[in-house]
Residue frames as a rotation matrix with the C-alpha (Angstrom) as fourth column:
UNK 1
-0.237 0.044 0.971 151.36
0.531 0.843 0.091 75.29
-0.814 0.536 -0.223 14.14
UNK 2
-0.488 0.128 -0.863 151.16
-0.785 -0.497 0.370 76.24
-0.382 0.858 0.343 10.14
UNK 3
-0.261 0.483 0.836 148.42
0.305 0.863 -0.404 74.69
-0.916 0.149 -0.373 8.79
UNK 4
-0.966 -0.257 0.033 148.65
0.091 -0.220 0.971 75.17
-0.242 0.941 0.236 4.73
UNK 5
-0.462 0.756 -0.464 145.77
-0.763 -0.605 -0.226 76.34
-0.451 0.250 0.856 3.04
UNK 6
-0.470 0.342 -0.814 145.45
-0.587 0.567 0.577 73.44
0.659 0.749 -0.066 0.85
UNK 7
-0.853 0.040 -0.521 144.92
0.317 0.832 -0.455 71.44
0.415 -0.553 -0.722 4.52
UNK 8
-0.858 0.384 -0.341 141.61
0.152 -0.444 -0.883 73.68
-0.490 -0.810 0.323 5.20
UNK 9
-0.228 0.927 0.297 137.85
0.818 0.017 0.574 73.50
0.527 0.374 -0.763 3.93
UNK 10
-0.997 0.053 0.064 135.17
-0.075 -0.903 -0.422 76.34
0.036 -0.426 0.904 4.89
UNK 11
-0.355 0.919 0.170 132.22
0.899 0.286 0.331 76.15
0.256 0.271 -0.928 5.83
UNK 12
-0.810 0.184 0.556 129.98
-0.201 -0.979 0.032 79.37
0.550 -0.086 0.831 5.82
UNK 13
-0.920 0.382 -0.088 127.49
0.271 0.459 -0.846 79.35
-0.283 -0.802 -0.525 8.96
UNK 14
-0.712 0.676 0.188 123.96
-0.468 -0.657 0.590 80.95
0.523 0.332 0.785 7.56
UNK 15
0.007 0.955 -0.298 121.18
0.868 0.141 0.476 78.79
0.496 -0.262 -0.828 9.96
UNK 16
-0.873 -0.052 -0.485 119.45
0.415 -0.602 -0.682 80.80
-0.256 -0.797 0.547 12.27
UNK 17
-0.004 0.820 0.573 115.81
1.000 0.021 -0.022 81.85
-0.030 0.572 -0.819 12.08
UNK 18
-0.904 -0.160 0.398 116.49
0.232 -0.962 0.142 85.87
0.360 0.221 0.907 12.07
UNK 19
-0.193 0.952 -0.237 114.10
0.918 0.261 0.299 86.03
0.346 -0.159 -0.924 14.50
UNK 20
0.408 0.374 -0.833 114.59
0.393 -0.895 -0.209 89.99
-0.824 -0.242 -0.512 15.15
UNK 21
-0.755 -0.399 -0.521 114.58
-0.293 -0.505 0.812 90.68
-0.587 0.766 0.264 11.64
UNK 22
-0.160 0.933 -0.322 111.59
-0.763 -0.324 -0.559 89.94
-0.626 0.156 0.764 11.63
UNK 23
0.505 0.396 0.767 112.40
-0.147 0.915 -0.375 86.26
-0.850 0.077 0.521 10.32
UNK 24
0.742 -0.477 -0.471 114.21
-0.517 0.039 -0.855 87.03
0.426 0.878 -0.218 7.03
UNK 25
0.788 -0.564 0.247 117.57
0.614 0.691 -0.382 85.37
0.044 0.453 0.891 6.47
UNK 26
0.754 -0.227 -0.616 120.09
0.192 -0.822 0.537 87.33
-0.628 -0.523 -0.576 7.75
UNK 27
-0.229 -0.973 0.000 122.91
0.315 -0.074 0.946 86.59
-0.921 0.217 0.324 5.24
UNK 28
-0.239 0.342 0.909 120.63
0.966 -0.011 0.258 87.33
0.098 0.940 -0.327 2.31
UNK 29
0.776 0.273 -0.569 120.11
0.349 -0.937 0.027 91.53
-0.525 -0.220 -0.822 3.98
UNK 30
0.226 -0.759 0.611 122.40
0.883 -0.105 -0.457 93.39
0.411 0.643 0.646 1.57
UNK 31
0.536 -0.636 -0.556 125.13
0.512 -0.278 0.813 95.77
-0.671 -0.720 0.177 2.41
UNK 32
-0.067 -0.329 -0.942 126.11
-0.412 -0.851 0.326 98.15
-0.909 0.410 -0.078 -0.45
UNK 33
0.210 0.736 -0.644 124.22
-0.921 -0.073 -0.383 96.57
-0.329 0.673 0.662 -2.18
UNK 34
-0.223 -0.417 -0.881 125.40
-0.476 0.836 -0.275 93.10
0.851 0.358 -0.385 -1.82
UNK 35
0.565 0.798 -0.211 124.45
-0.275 0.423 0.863 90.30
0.778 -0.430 0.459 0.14
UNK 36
0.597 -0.490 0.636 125.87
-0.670 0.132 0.730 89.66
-0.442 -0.862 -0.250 3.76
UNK 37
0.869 0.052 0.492 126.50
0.015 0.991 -0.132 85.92
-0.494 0.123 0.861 2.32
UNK 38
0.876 -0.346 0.337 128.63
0.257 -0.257 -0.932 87.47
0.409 0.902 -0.136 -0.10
UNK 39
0.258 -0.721 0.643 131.25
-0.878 -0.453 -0.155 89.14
0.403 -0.524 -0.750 2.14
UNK 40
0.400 -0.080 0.913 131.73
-0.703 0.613 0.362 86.02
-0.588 -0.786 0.190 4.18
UNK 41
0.825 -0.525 0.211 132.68
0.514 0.540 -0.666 84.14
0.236 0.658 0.715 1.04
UNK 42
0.576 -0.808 0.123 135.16
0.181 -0.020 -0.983 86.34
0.797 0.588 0.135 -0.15
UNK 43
0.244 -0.900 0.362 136.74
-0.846 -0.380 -0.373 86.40
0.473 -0.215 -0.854 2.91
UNK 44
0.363 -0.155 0.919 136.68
-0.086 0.976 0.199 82.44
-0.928 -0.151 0.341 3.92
UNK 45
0.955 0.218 0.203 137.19
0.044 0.571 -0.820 81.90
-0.295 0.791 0.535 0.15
UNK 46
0.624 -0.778 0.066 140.82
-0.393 -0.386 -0.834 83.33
0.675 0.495 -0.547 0.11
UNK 47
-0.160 -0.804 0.573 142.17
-0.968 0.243 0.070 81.09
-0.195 -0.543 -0.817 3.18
UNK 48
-0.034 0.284 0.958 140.81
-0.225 0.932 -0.284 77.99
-0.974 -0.225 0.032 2.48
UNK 49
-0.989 -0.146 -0.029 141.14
-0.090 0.427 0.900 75.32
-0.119 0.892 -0.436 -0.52
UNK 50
-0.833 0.550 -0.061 137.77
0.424 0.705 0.568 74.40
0.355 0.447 -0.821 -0.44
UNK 51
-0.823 0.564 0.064 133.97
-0.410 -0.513 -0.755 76.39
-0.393 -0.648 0.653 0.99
UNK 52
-0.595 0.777 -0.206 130.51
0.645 0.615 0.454 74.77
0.479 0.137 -0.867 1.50
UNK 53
-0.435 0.646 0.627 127.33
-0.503 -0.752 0.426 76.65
0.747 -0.130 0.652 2.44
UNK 54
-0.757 0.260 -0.600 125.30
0.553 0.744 -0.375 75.50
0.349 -0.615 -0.707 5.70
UNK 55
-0.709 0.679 0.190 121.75
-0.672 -0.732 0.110 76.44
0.214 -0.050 0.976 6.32
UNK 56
-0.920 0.236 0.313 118.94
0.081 0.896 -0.437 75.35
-0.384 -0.377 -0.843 7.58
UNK 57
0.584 0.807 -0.086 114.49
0.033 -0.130 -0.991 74.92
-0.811 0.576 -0.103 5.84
UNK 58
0.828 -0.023 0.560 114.83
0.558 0.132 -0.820 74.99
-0.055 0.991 0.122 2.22
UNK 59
-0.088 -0.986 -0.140 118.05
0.506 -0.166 0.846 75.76
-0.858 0.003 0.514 0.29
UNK 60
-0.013 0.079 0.997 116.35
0.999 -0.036 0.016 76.94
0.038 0.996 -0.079 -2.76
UNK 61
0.839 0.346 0.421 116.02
0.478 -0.837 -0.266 80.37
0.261 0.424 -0.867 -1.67
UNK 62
0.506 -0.683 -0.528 119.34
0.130 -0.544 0.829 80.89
-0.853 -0.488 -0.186 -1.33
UNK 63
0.152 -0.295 0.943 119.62
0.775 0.628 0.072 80.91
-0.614 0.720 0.324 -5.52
UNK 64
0.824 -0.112 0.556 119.55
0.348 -0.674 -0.652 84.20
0.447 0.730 -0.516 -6.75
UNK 65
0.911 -0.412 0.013 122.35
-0.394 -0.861 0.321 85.23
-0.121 -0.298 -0.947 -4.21
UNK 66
0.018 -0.754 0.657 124.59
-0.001 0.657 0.754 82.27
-1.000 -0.014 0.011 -4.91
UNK 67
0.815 0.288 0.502 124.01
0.376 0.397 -0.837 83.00
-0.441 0.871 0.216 -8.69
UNK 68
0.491 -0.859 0.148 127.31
-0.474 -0.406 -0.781 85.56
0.731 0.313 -0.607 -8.92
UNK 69
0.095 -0.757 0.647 129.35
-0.853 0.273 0.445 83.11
-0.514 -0.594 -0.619 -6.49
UNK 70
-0.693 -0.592 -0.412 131.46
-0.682 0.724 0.107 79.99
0.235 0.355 -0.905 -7.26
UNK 71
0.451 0.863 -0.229 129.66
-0.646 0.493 0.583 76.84
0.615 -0.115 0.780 -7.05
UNK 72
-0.445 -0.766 0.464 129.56
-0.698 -0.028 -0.716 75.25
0.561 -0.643 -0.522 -3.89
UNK 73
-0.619 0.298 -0.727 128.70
0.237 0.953 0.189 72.51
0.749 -0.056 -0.660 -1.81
UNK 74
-0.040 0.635 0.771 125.12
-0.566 -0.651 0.506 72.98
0.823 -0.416 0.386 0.24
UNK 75
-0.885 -0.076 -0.459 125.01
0.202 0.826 -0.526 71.30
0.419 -0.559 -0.716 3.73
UNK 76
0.028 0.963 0.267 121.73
-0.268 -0.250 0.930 71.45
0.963 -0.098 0.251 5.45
UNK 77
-0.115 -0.181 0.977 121.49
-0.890 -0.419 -0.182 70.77
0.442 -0.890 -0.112 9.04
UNK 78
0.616 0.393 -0.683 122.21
-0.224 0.918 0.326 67.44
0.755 -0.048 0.653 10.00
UNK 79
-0.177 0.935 -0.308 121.30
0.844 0.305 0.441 66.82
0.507 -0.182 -0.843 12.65
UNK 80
-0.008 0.343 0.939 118.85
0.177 -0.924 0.339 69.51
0.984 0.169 -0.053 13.44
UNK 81
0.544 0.836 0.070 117.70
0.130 -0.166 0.978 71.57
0.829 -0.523 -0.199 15.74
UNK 82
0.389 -0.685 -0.616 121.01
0.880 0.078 0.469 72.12
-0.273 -0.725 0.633 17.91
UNK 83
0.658 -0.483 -0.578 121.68
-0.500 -0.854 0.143 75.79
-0.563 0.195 -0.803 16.44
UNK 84
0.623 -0.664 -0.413 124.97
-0.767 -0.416 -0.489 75.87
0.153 0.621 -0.769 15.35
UNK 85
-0.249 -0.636 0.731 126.35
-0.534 0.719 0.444 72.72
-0.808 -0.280 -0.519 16.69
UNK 86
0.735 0.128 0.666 124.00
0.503 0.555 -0.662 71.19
-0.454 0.822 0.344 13.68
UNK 87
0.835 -0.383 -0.396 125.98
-0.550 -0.615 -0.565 73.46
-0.027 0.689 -0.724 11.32
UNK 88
0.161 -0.911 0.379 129.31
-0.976 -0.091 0.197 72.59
-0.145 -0.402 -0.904 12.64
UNK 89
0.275 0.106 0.956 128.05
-0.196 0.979 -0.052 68.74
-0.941 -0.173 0.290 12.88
UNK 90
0.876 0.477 0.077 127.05
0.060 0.051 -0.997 68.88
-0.479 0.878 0.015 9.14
UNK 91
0.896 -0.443 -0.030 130.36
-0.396 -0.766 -0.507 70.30
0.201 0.466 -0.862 8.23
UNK 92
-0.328 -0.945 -0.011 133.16
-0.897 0.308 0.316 67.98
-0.295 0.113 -0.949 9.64
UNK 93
0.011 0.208 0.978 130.96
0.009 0.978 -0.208 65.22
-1.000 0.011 0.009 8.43
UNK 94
0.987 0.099 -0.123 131.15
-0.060 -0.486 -0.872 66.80
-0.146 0.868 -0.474 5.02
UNK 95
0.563 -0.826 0.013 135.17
-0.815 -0.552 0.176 66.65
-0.138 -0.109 -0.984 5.73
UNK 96
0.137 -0.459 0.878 135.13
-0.334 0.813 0.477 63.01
-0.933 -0.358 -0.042 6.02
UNK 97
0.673 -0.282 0.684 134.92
0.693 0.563 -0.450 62.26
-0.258 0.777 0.575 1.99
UNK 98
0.920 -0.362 -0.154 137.83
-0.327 -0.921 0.214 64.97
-0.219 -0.146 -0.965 2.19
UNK 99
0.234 -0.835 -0.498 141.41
0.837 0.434 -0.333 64.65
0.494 -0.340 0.801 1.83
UNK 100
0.093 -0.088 0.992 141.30
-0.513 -0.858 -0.028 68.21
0.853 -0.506 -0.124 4.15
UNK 101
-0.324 0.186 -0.928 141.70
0.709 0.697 -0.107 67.83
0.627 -0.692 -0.358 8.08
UNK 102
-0.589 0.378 -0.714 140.59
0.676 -0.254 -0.692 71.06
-0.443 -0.890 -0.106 9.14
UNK 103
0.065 0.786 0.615 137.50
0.899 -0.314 0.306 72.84
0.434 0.532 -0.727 8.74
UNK 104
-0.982 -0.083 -0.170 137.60
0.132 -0.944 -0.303 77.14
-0.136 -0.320 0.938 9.46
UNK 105
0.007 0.904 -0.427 134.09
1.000 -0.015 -0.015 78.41
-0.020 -0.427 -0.904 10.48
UNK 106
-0.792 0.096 -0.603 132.52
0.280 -0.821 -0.498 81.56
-0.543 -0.563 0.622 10.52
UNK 107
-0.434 0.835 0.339 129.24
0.458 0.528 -0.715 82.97
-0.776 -0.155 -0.611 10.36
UNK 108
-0.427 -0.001 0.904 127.36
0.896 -0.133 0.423 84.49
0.120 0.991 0.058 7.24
UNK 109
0.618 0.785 -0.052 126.26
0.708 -0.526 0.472 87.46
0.343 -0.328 -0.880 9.67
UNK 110
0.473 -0.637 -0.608 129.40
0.222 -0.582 0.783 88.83
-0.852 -0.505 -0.134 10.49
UNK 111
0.888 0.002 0.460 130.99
0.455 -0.151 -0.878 90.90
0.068 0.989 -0.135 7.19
UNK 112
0.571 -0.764 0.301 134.08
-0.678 -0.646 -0.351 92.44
0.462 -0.003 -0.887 8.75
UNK 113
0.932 -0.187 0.312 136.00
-0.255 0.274 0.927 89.57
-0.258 -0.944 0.207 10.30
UNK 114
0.086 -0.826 -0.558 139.65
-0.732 -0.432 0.527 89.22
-0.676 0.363 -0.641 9.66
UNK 115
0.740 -0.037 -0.672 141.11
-0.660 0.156 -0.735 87.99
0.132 0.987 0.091 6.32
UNK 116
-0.364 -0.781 -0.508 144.14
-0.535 0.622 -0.572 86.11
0.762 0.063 -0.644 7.99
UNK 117
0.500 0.501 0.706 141.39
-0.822 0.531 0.206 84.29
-0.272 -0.683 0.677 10.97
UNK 118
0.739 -0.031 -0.673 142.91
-0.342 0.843 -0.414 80.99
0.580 0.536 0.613 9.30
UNK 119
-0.185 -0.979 -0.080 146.69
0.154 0.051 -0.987 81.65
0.971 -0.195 0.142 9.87
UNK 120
-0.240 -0.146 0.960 145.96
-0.816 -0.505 -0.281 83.24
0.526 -0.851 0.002 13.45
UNK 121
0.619 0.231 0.751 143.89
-0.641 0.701 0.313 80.39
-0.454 -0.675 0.582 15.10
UNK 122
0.710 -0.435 -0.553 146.64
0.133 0.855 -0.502 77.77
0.691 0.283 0.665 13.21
UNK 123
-0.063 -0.929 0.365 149.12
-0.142 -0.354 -0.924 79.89
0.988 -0.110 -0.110 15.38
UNK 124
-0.268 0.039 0.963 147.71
-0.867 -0.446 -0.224 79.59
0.421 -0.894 0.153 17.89
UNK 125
0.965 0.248 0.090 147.28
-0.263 0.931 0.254 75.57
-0.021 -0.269 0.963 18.37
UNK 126
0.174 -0.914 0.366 149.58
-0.868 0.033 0.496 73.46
-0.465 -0.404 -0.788 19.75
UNK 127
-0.758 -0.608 -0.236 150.93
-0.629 0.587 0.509 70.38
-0.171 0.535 -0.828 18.25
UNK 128
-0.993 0.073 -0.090 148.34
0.108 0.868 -0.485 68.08
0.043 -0.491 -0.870 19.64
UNK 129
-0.787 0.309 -0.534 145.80
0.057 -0.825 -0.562 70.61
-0.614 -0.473 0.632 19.35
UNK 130
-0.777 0.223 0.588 142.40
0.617 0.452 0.644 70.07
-0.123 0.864 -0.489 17.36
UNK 131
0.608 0.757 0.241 139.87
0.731 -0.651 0.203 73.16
0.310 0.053 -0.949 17.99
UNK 132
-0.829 -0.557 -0.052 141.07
0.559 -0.819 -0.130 76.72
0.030 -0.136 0.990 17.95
UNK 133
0.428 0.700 0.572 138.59
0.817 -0.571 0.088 79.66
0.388 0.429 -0.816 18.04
UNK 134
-0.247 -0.359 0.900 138.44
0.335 -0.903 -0.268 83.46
0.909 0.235 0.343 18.30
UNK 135
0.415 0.706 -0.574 138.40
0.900 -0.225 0.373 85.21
0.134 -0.672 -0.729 21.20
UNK 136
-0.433 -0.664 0.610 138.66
0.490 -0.741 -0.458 88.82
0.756 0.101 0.646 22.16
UNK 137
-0.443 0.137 0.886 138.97
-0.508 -0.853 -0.123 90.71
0.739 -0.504 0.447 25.12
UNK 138
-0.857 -0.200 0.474 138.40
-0.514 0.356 -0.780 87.78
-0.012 -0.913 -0.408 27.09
UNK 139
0.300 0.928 0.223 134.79
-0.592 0.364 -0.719 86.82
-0.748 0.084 0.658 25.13
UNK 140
-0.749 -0.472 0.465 134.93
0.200 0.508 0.838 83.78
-0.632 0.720 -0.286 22.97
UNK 141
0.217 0.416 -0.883 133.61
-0.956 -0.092 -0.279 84.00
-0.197 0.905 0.378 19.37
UNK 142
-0.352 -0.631 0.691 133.28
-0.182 0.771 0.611 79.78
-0.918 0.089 -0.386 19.16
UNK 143
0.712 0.532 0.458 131.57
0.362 0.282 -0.889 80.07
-0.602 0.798 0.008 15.44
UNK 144
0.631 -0.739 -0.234 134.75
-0.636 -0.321 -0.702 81.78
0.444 0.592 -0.673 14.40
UNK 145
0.603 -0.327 0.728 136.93
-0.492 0.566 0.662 78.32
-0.629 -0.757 0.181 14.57
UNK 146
-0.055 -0.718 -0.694 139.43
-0.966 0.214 -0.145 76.01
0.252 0.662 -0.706 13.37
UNK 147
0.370 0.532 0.762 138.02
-0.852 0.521 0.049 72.37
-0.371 -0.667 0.646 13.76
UNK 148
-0.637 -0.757 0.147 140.13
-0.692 0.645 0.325 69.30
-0.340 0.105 -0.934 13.69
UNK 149
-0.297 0.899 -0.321 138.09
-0.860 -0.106 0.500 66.49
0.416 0.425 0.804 11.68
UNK 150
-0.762 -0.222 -0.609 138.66
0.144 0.858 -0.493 64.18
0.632 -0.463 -0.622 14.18
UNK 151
-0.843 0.533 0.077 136.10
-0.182 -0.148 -0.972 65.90
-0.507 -0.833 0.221 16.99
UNK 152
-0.447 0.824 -0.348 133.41
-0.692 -0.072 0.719 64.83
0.567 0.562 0.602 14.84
UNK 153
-0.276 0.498 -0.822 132.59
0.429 0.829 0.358 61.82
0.860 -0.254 -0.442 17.09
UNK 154
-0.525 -0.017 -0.851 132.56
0.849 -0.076 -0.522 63.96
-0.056 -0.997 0.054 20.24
UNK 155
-0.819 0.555 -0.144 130.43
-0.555 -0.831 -0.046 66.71
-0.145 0.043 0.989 18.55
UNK 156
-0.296 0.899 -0.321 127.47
-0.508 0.136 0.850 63.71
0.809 0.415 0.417 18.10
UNK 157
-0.558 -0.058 -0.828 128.35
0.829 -0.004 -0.559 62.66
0.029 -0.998 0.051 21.78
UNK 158
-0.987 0.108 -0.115 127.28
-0.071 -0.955 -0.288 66.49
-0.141 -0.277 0.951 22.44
UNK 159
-0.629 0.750 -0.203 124.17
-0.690 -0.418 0.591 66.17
0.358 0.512 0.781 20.44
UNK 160
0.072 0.516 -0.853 122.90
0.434 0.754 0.493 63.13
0.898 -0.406 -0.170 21.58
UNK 161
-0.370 -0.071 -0.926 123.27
0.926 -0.104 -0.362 64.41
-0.070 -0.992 0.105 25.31
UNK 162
0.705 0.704 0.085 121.87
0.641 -0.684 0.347 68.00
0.303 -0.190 -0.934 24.58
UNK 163
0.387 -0.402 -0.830 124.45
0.565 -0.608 0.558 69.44
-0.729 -0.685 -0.008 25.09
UNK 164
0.504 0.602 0.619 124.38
0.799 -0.054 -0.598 72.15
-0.327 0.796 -0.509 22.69
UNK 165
0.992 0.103 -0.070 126.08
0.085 -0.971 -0.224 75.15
-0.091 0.216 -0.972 23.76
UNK 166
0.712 -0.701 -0.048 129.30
0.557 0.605 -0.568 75.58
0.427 0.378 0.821 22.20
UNK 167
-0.133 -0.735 0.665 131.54
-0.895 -0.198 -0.399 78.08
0.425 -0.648 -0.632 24.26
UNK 168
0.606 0.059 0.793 130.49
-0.636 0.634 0.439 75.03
-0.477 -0.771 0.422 27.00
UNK 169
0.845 -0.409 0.346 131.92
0.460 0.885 -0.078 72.19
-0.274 0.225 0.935 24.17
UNK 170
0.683 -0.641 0.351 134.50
-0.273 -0.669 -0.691 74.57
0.678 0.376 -0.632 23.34
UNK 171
-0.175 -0.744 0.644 136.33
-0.974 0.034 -0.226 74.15
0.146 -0.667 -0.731 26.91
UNK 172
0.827 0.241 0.508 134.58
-0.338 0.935 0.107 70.41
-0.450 -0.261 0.854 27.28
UNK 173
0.966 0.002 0.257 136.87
0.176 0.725 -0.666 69.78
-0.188 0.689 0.700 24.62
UNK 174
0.033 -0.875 -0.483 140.29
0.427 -0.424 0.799 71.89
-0.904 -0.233 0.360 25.47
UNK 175
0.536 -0.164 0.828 139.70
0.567 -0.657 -0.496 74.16
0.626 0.736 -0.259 22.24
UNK 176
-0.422 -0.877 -0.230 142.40
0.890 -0.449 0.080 76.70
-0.173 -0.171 0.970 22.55
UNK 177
0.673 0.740 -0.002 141.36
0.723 -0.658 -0.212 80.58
-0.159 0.141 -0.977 22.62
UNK 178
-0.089 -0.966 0.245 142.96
0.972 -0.030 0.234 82.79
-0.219 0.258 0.941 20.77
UNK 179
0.244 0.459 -0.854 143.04
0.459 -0.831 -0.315 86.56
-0.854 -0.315 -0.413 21.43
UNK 180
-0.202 -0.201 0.959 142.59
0.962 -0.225 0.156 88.74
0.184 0.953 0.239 18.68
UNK 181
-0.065 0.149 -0.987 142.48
0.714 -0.684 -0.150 91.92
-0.697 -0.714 -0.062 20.41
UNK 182
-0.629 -0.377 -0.680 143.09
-0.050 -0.853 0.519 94.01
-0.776 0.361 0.518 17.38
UNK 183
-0.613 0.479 0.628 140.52
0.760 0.575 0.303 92.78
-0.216 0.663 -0.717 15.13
UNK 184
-0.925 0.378 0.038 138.81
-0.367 -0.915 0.165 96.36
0.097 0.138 0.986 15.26
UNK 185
-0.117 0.923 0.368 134.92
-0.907 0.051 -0.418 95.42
-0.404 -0.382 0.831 14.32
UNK 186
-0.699 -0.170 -0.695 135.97
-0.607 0.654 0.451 92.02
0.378 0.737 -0.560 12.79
UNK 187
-0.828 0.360 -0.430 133.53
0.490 0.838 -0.242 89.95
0.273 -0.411 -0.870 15.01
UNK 188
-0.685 0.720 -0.109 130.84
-0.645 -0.669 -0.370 92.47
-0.339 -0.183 0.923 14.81
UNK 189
-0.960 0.246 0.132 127.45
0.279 0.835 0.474 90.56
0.006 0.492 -0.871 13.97
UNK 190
-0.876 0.447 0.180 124.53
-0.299 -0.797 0.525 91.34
0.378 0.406 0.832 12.47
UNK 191
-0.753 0.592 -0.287 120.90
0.657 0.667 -0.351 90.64
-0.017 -0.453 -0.891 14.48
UNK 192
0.149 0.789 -0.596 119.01
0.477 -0.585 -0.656 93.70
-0.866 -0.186 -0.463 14.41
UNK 193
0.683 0.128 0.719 117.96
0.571 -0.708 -0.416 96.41
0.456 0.695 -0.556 11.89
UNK 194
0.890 -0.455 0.015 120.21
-0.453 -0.882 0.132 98.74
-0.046 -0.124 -0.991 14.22
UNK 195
0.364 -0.743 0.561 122.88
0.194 0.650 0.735 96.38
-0.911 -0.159 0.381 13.68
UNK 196
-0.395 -0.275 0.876 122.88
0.847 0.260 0.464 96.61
-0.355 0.926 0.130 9.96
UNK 197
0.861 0.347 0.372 122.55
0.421 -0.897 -0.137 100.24
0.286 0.274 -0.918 10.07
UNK 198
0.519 -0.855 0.000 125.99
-0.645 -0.391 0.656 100.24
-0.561 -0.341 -0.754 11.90
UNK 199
-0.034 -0.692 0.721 127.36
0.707 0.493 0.507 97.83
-0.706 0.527 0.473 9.51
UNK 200
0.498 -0.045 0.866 126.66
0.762 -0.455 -0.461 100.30
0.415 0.889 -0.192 6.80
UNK 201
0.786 -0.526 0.325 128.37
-0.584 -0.804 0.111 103.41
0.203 -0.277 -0.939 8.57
UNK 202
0.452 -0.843 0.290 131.11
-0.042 0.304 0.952 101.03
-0.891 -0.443 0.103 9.42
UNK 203
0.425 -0.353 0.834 131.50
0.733 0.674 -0.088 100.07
-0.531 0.649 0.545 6.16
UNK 204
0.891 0.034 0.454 132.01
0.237 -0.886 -0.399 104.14
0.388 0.462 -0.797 5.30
């Protein structure tokens, strides 16, 4: 399937408490001298028509790094507490005052992931098909996705039941996995200080 750019929103993932970083905000750690948060735009911002920020606790301190980006729509976690399924929740429910039907995902911790992630997981659904994500080497990556805004009722089915972890709704839900074997360190992610010491030597 070719799903046109104009037919695709973004949402940039950024909750998480960075709890081995010692609590900070992981997309706000800078990277030659630029925030994580920053990379993840510009590459969501060139497949997609449209890109919204998700985060959870206050949104104000995410103003001085969003002062040299486009303005954009904040989502906050609704409904909390479910990790990234809130994100995700927050985000095709954001889709519904859309005229978009799919939403591309990916997280504000990962700075190297590929630039055509759109086009690949569209290729990789089938007609009928409404959830793509990344996988490589046989591990899925289900925060790098391609979500149909229809699964929004069956992602608050999930939540109400606790059921939280998404590789699990990922197959609950016949998402499609699509290898990206060549992606080099595109699905690298950042979680530690030694993490974001190898993002900088990668980035050399």
């Amino acid at each position: 399937m070719n799903i046109p750019k104009e037919n695709i929103a973004g949402l940039i993932i950024a909750g998480g408490t960075g709890q081995r970083m010692g609590g900070v905000d992981k997309c706000l750690l800078t990277l030659q001298g630029k925030p994580l948060l920053h990379y993840c735009h510009q590459r969501l911002a060139s497949q997609v028509d449209t890109l919204a920020l998700n985060a959870n606790g206050s949104l104000n301190r995410f103003s001085h790094a969003l002062a040299d980006l486009p303005l954009m729509p904040m989502l906050p976690d609704s409904p909390p507490s479910a990790g990234p399924l809130s994100g995700i929740i927050a985000g095709l429910t954001w889709l519904q005052s859309l005229p978009h039907c799919w939403l591309l995902t990916a997280p504000a911790d990962s700075p190297f992931f590929p630039d055509d992630l759109a086009a690949r997981l569209s290729a990789g659904l089938g007609m009928k098909s409404t959830l793509a994500v990344a996988s490589e080497q046989g591990q899925m990556h289900p925060l790098f996705g391609l979500w149909h805004k229809s699964l929004l009722p069956a992602l608050q089915e999930a939540y109400r039941d606790d059921q939280h972890k998404l590789q699990h709704l990922v197959r609950e839900l016949g998402g499609i996995q699509v290898d990206i074997a060549d992606a080099g360190h595109g699905f690298f992610n950042i979680n530690t200080a030694e993490d974001l010491a190898r993002a900088k030597a990668l980035m050399h």
